[in-house]
PAKOLDO-78477 format. One record per residue (C-alpha): residue number from 1; residue in one letter; x, y, z. Coordinates in pm, whole numbers, padded with zeros to 5 digits. Layout:
N
num=NUM; residu=A; east=X; north=Y; up=Z
...
END
This chain:
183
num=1; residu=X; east=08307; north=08328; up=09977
num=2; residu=X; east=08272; north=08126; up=09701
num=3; residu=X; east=08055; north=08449; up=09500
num=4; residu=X; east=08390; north=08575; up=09511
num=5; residu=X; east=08590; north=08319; up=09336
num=6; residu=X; east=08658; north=08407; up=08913
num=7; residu=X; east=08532; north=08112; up=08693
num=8; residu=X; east=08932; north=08029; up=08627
num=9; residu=X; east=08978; north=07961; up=09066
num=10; residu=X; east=08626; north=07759; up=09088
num=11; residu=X; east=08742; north=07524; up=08762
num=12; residu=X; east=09055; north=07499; up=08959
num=13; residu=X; east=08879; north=07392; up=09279
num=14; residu=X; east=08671; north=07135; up=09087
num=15; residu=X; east=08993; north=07023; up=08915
num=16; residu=X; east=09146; north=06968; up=09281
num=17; residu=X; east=08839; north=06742; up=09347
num=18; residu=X; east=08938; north=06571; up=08978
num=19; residu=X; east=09282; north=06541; up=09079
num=20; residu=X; east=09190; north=06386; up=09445
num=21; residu=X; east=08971; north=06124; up=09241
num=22; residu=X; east=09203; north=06022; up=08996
num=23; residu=X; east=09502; north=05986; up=09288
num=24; residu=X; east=09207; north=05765; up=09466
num=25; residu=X; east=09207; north=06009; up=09741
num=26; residu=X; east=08908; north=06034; up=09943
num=27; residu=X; east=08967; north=06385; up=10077
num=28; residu=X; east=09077; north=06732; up=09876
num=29; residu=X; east=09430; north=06838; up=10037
num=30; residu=X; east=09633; north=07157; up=09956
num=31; residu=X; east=09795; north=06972; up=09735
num=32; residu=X; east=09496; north=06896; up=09535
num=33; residu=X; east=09440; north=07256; up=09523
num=34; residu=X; east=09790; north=07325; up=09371
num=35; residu=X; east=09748; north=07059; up=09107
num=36; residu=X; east=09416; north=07252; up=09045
num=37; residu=X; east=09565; north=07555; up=08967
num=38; residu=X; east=09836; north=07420; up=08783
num=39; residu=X; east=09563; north=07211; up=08493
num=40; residu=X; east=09474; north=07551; up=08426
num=41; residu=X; east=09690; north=07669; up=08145
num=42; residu=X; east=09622; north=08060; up=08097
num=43; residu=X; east=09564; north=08183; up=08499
num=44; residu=X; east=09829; north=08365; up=08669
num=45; residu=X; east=09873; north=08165; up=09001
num=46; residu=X; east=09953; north=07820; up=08729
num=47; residu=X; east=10150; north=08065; up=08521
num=48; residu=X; east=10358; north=08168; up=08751
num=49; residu=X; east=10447; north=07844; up=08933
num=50; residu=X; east=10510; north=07691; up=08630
num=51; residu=X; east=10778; north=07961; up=08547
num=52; residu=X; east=10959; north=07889; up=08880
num=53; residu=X; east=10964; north=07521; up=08742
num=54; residu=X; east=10668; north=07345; up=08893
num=55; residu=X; east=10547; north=07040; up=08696
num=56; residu=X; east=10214; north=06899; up=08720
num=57; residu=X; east=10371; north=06540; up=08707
num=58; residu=X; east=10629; north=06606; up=09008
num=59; residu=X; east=10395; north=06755; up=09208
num=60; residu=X; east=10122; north=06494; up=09104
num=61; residu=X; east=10416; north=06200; up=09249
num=62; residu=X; east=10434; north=06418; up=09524
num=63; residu=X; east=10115; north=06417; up=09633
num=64; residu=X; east=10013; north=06031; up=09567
num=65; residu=X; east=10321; north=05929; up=09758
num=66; residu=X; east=10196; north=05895; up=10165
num=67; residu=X; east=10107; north=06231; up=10300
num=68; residu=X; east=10435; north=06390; up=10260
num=69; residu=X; east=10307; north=06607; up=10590
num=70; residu=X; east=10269; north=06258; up=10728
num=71; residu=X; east=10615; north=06106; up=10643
num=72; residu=X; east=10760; north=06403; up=10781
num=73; residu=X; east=10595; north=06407; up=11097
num=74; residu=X; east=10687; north=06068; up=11123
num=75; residu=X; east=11051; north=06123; up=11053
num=76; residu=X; east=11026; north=06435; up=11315
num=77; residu=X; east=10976; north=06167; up=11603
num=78; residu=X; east=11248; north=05894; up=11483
num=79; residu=X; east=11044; north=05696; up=11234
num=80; residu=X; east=11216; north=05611; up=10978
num=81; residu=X; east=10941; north=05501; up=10705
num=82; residu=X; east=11073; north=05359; up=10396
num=83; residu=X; east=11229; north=05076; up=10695
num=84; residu=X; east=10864; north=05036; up=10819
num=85; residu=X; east=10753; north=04960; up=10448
num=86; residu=X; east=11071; north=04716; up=10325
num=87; residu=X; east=11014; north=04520; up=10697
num=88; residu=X; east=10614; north=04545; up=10615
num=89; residu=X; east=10700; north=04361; up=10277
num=90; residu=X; east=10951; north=04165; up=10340
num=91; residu=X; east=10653; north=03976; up=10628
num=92; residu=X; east=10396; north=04037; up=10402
num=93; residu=X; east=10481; north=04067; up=10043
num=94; residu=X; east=10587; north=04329; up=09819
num=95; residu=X; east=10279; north=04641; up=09826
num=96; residu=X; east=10139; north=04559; up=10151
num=97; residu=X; east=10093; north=04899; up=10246
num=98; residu=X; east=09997; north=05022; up=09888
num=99; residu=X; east=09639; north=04890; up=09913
num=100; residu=X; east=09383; north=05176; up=09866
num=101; residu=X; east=09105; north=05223; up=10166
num=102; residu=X; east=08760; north=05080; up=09990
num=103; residu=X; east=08525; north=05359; up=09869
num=104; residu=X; east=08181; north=05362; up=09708
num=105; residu=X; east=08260; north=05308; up=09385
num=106; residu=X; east=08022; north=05348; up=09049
num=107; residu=X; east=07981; north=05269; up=08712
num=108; residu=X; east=08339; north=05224; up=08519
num=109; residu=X; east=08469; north=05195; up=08888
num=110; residu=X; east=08543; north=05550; up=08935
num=111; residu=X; east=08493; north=05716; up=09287
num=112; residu=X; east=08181; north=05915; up=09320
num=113; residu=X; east=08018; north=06132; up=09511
num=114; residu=X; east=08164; north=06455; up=09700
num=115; residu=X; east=08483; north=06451; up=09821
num=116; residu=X; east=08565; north=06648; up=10102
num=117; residu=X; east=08879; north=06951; up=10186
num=118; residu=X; east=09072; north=06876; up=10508
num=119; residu=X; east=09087; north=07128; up=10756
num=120; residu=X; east=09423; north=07218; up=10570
num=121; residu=X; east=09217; north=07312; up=10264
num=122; residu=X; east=09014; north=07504; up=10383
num=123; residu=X; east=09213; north=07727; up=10573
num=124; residu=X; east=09392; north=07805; up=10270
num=125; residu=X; east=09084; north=07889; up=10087
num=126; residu=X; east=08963; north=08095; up=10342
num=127; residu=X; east=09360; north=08269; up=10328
num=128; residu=X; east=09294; north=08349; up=09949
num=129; residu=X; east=09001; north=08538; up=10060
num=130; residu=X; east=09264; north=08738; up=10311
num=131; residu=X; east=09492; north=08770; up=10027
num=132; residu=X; east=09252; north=08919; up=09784
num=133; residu=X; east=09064; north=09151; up=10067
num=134; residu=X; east=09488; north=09274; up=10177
num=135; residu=X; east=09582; north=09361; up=09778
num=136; residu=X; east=09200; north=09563; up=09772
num=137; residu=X; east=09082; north=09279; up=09551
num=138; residu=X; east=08731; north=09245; up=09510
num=139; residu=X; east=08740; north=08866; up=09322
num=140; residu=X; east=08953; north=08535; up=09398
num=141; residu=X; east=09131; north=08414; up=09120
num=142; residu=X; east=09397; north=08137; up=09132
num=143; residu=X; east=09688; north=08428; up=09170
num=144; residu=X; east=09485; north=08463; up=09495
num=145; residu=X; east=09422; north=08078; up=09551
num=146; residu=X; east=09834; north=08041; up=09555
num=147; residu=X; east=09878; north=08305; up=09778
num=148; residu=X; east=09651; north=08121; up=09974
num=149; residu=X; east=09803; north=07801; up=09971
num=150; residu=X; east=10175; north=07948; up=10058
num=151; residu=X; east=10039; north=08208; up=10290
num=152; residu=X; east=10332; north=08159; up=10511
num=153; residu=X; east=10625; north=07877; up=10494
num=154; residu=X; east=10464; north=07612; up=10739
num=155; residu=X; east=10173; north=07541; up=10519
num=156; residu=X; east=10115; north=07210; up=10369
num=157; residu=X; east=10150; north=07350; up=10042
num=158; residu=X; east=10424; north=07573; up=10109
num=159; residu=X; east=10645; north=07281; up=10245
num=160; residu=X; east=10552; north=07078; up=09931
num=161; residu=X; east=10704; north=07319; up=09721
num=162; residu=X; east=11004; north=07376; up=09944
num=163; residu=X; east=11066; north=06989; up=09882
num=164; residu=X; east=11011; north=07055; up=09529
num=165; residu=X; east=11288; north=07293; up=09519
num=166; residu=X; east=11085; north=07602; up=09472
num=167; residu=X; east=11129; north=07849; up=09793
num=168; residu=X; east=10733; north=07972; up=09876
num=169; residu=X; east=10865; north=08305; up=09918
num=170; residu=X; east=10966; north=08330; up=09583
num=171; residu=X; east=10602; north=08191; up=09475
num=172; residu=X; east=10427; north=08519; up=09682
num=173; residu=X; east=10699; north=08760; up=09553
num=174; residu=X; east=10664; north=08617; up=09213
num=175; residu=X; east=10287; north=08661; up=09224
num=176; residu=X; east=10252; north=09013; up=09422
num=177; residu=X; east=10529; north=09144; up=09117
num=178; residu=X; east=10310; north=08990; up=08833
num=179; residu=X; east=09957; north=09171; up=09024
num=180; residu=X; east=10162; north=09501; up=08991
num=181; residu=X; east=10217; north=09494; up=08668
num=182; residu=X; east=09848; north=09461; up=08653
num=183; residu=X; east=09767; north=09711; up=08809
END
């Protein structure tokens, strides 16, 4: 699959491993991926999500804060988390859930070594493919990598954006619009 993929969608995949790294993440999320697409400052799928008003540094809050997929599940089943976290610090000081899991670390104590999608991730890279094969595409490119990523409104990426105030339909009809004039 990856043959497929246009030098602008593989930078952005390695700039989704960059952005999982410098978040101390130890695994590549959806999330990742969008901030991948959005370093890149001439491909269509950044372009356009930019235009509907998506900023790097929101979405980069976003995704440090606790898996925002996780604090809603939570909140699905009555947990309400930011009372877990003031009870957790008020017993054990302020930050006591903000400490990062220890990873291999190397020289100037940066994270090395591969860092691995979740399942999440990968489903929506195997979605751009989908994308790109439905629209008679014969190459990924980040255009395809969004589509990917919102395919439909439950995805991880899709609700990140819906809590960023941009609607994921808008993001596909957006994108489809900007391929036709392409074409």
């Amino acid at each position: 699959m990856f043959e497929r993929f246009t030098d602008a969608a593989r930078t952005a995949v390695v700039q989704a491993q960059e952005e999982a790294r410098r978040l101390g993440h130890d695994r590549i999320t959806p999330d990742h991926l969008l901030l991948g697409v959005l370093a890149d400052p001439e491909g269509l799928g950044g372009r356009v999500l930019r235009q509907l008003g998506l900023a790097h540094d929101a979405l980069a809050r976003e995704t440090q804060a606790l898996g925002s997929g996780d604090a809603e599940a939570l909140r699905d089943i009555g947990i309400d988390l930011d009372a877990v976290r003031r009870h957790a610090e008020e017993a054990f000081g302020p930050g006591a859930l903000d400490q990062q899991p220890r990873r291999r670390r190397g020289f100037f104590r940066r994270t090395v070594g591969h860092i691995p999608f979740t399942a999440a991730a990968k489903k929506a890279l195997e979605q751009s493919l989908r994308q790109a094969l439905a629209l008679d595409h014969h190459y990924i490119g980040t255009e395809h990598l969004v589509l990917g990523l919102v395919a439909d409104d439950t995805a991880p990426a899709a609700r990140t954006l819906d809590r960023l105030g941009i609607a994921p339909g808008r993001v596909r009809d957006r994108l489809r619009e900007e391929l036709g004039k392409a074409a």
